[in-house]
N, C-alpha and C positions, 0 to 999 in steps of 0.2 A: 180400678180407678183409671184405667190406662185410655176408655173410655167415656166415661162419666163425668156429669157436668158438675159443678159446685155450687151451691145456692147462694152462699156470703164466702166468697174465695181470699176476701181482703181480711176478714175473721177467723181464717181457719189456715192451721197450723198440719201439716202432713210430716208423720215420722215413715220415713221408709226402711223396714229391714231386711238387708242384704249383707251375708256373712263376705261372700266374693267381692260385690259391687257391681256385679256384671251383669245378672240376670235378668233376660231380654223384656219380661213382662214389667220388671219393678221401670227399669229405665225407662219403658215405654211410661209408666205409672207417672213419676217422676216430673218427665217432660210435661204432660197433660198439664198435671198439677199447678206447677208453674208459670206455665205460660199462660194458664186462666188468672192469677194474683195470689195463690194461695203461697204460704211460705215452708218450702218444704226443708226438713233434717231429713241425714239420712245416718244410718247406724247402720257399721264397716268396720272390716279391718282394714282396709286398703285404702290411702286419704289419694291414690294416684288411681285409683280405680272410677268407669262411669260413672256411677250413683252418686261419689263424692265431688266431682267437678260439676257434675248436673244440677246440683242440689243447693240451695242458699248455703247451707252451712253442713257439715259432719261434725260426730261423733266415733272417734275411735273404739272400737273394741278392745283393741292390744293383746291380746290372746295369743298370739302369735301362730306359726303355720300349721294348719290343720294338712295332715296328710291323707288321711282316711273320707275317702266319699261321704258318707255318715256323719252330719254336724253332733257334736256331740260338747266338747268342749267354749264351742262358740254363741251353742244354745244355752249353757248355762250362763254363759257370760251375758246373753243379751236380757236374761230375764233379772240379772246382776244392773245390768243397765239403766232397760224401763224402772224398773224399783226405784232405782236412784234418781231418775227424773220423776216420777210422782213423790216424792219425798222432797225434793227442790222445789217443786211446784205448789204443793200443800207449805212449803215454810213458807213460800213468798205471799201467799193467801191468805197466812195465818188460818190454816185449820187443825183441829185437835192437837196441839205441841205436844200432848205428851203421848197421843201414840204415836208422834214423829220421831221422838225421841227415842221411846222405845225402841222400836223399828231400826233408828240409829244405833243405836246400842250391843243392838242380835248381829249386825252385820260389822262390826269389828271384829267378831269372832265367828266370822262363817267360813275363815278357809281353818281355824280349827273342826270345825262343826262336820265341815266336806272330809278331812282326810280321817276321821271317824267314821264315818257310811263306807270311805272306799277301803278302809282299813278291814272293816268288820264281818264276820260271817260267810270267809271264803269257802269255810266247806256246805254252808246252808246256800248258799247263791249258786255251788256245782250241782247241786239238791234239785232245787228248783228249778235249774235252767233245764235238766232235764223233763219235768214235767211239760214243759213248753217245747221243745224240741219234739217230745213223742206225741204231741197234741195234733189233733188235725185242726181246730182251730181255737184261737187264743180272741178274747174278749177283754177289753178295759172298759174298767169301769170308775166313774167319781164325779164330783159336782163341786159349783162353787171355782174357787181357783187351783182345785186340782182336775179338774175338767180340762183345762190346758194341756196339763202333765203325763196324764192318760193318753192324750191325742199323740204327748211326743213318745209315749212307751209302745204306743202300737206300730205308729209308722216306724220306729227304729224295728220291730220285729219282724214288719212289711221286707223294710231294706238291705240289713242282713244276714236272717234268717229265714227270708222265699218262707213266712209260714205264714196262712192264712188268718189274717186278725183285720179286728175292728174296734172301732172304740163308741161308748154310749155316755149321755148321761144316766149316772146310776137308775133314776124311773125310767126310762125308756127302755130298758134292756125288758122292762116288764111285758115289754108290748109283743111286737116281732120277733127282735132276736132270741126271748123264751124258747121258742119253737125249737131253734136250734140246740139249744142246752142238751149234752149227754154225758156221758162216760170218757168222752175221747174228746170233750170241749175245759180248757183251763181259762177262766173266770180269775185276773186281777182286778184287785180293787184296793185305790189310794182314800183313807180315810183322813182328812186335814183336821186341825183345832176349831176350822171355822162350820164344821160339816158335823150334822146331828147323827152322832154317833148311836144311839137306838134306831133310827131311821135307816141306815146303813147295813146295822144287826138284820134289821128285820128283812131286808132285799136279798141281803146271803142267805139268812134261812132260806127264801126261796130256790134259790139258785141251786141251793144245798141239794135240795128236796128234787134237784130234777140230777144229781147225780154227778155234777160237774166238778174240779177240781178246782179248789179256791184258794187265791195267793192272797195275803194283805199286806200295805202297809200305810200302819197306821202312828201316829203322834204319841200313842202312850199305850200302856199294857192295859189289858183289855179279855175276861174270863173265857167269854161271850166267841170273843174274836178269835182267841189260841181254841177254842173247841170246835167253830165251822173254819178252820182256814190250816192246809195242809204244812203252810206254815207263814207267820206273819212277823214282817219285819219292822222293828219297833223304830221311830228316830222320834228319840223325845226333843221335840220342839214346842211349843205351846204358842211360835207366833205364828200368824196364818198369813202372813206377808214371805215369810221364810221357808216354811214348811215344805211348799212345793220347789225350791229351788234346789232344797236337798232330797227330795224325795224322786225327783226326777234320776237322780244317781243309779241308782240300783235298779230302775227300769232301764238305763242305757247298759247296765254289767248286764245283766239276765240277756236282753239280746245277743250282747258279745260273744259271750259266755253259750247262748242257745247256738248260736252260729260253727260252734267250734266244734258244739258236738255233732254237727249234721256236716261237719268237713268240710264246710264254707269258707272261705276269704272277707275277715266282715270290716278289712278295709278295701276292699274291690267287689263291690255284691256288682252280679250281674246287672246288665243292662241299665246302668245308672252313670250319670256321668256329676264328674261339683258341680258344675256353672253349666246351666240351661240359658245360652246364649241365643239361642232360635228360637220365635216363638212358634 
């Protein structure tokens, strides 16, 4: 956006998110935006920071100081966020109230729900981080609004654990990256409430069938799932608004956790810095 024009800029509303505030490309984004009439937010932890003096108005994160290169706790919080504003926006519209309610409802008890996931399974997440630590390359997979989730499970594997990953939507992995599938390739895959769960079954059998090692984690126990998947981590959730907020957990542990066993720093990973202030 830092370039691009806007067709109806008096109609259109720009959220910017920047954990720092700082980051050379948003700001450039930012300025564009508004000096053509569009009204931009931006979403920050820093209300003294560019992005939030640039910007019509902010939104706090409040998360407080990340020390670690690696957003980790600021991405949950921002997917805590955006939630929260499609949820204000749908009340204001009057759409569906009762899965707004709902929705309302699962998130009074989601920092029970969090220290659950990070609570649970320490010695199955030492388990599995080593599969991905001895992997030569690691593959996410999922769709829908864990397709998001996937993206942050591989780049955090990218950042602190220097191990070669990518991430697909679940059918694409059908295409190209098949090729690569072996013995020495670990295959995650997040299954949501909102994701057809036979459909899912049926892509891991293939995956199976070329040899790879398969992690899942999926919304509920599943026969199918504990027999292709070397091991599968269960968070019973049933809302698919929620589901990826806590699922994203245990793809940032396994990172951590992969980093430690390759004698990594996976709060200082090489060649990365927080705030990309040059473009």
């Amino acid at each position: 956006l830092k370039n691009k024009k806007i067709i109806d800029p008096q109609q259109t509303t720009v959220f910017a998110i920047t954990q720092s505030g700082e980051t050379a490309d948003t700001i450039e984004a930012i300025r564009n935006t508004k000096e053509q009439g569009a009204y931009v937010v931006s979403i920050v932890e820093e209300p003294n920071s560019k992005a939030a003096i640039n910007s019509d108005s902010y939104l706090l994160l409040e998360t407080g100081k990340e020390i670690s290169v690696a957003a980790t706790k600021t991405f949950s919080s921002t997917l805590l966020m955006i939630n929260s504003i499609c949820m204000y926006v749908a009340s204001l519209l009057e759409k569906d109230n009762l899965t707004i309610n709902k929705v309302k409802e699962d998130f009074t008890n989601i920092d029970n729900n969090v220290q659950k996931v990070l609570d649970c399974c320490d010695y199955d997440y030492l388990r599995v981080s080593k599969f991905i630590s001895e992997s030569e390359k690691v593959f996410f997979i999922g769709k829908n609004l864990s397709f998001p989730i996937v993206k942050e499970g591989s780049l955090k594997i990218q950042e602190i654990s220097k191990i070669n990953s990518n991430s697909f939507i679940e059918g694409e992995l059908k295409h190209g990256p098949n090729a690569l599938l072996d013995k020495n390739t670990t295959v995650v895959s997040v299954i949501g409430p909102g994701d057809n769960i036979k459909k899912s079954i049926s892509s891991l059998r293939e995956i199976s069938s070329r040899n790879a090692n398969i992690i899942t984690i999926s919304f509920t126990e599943n026969e199918e799932l504990n027999e292709l998947s070397k091991y599968n981590f269960v968070i019973e959730n049933n809302n698919k608004y929620i589901f990826p907020i806590l699922a994203v957990i245990p793809l940032q542990k396994l990172a951590f956790m992969s980093a430690l066993n390759l004698g990594l720093d996976p709060d200082r990973p090489q060649n990365l810095a927080k705030t990309v202030t040059v473009e």
